[in-house]
C-alpha positions in Angstrom: 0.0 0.0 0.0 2.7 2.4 0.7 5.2 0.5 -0.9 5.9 -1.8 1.4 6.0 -5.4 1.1 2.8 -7.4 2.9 5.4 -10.5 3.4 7.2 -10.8 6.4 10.9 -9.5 6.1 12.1 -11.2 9.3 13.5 -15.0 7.8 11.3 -17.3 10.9 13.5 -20.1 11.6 11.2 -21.5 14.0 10.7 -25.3 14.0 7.4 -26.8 12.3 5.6 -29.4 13.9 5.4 -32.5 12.4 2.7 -35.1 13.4 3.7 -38.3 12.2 1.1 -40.1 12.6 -1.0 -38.2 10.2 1.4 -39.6 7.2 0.2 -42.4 5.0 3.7 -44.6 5.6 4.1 -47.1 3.1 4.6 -50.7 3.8 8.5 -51.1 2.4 9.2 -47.8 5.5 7.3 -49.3 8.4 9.1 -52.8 7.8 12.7 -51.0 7.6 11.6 -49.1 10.9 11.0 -51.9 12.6 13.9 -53.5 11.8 15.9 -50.5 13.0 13.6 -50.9 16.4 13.7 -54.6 16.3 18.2 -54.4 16.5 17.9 -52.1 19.6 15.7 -53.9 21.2 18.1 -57.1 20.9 20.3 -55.0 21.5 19.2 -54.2 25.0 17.7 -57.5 25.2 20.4 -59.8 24.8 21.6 -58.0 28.1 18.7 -59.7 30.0 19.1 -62.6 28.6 23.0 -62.7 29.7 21.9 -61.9 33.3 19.7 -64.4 33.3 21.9 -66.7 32.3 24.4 -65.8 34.8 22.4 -66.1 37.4 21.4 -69.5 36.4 24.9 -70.8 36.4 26.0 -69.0 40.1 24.7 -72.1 41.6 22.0 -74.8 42.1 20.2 -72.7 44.5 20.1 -69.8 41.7 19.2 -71.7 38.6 16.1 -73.0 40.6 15.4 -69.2 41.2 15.4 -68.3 38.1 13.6 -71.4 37.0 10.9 -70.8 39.0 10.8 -67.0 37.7 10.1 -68.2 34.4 7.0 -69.1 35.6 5.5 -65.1 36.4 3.7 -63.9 32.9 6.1 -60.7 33.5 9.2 -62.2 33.0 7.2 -64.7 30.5 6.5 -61.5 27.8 9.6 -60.1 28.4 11.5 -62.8 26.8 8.8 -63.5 24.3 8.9 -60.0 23.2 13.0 -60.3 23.4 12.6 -63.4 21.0 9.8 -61.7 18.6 12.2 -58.8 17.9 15.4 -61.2 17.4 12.9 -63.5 14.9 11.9 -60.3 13.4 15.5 -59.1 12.9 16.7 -62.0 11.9 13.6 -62.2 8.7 14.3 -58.7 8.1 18.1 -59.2 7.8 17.8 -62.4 5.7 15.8 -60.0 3.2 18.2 -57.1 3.2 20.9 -59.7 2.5 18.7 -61.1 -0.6 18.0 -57.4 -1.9 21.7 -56.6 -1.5 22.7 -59.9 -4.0 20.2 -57.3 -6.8 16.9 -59.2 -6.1 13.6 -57.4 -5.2 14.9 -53.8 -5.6 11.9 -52.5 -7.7 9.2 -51.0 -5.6 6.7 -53.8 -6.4 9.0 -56.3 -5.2 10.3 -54.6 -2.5 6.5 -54.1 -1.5 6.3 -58.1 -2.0 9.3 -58.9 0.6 8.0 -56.2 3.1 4.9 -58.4 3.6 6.5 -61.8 3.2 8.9 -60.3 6.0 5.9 -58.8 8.4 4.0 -62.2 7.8 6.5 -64.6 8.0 8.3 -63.0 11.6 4.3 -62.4 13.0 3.7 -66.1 12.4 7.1 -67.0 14.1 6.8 -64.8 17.2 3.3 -66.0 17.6 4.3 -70.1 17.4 7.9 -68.8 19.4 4.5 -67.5 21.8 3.1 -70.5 22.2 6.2 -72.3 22.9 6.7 -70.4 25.8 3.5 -70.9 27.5 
């Protein structure tokens, strides 16, 4: 109006919020996610299971202890949900090794091995499951 500019001059360097859940993720990015969330987890993990381990082997006394632990539904989803992520890992690794010999690297494919991957590690965490109960 009197030769000014109606735009702000001042550069706003202010961070935007982002809600991610509001984002349509596709399938081949959730499955790599989880794979990144399943390694820290067994990561972490494995620790538990070491320290259960050596307590088992401190004595006869301790290995009934933690024997009879194994039988509270805590400890009992703990270690299942230690397992799931190591089978889930261990599926999603076995695909990143096939994709890195050249197969499955067009997005239809790599779509393809994303569910074979979620299916295949849902199946063996839920039989892995059962086995522990």
């Amino acid at each position: 109006m009197f030769g000014f500019e109606e735009t702000n001059p001042v550069k706003d360097d202010r961070p935007i919020y982002l809600n991610l859940f509001q984002y349509k993720w596709p399938l081949v990015a959730i499955a790599s996610i989880l794979h990144r969330v399943s390694g820290v987890g067994v990561f972490f993990g494995i620790g538990v299971l070491l320290f259960l381990l050596q307590a088992s082997l401190e004595s006869q006394s301790s290995f009934e202890l933690v024997r009879s632990s194994f039988q509270s539904p805590g400890l009992k989803i703990l270690i299942w949900l230690i397992v799931s992520g190591l089978i889930y890992h261990f599926v999603a690794g076995v695909k990143h090794l096939i994709m890195d010999w050249g197969f499955g690297e067009d997005l239809r494919s790599a779509h393809l091995a994303s569910q074979a991957t979620i299916a295949v590690a849902t199946i063996s965490s839920l039989l892995a499951g059962v086995w522990l109960w």
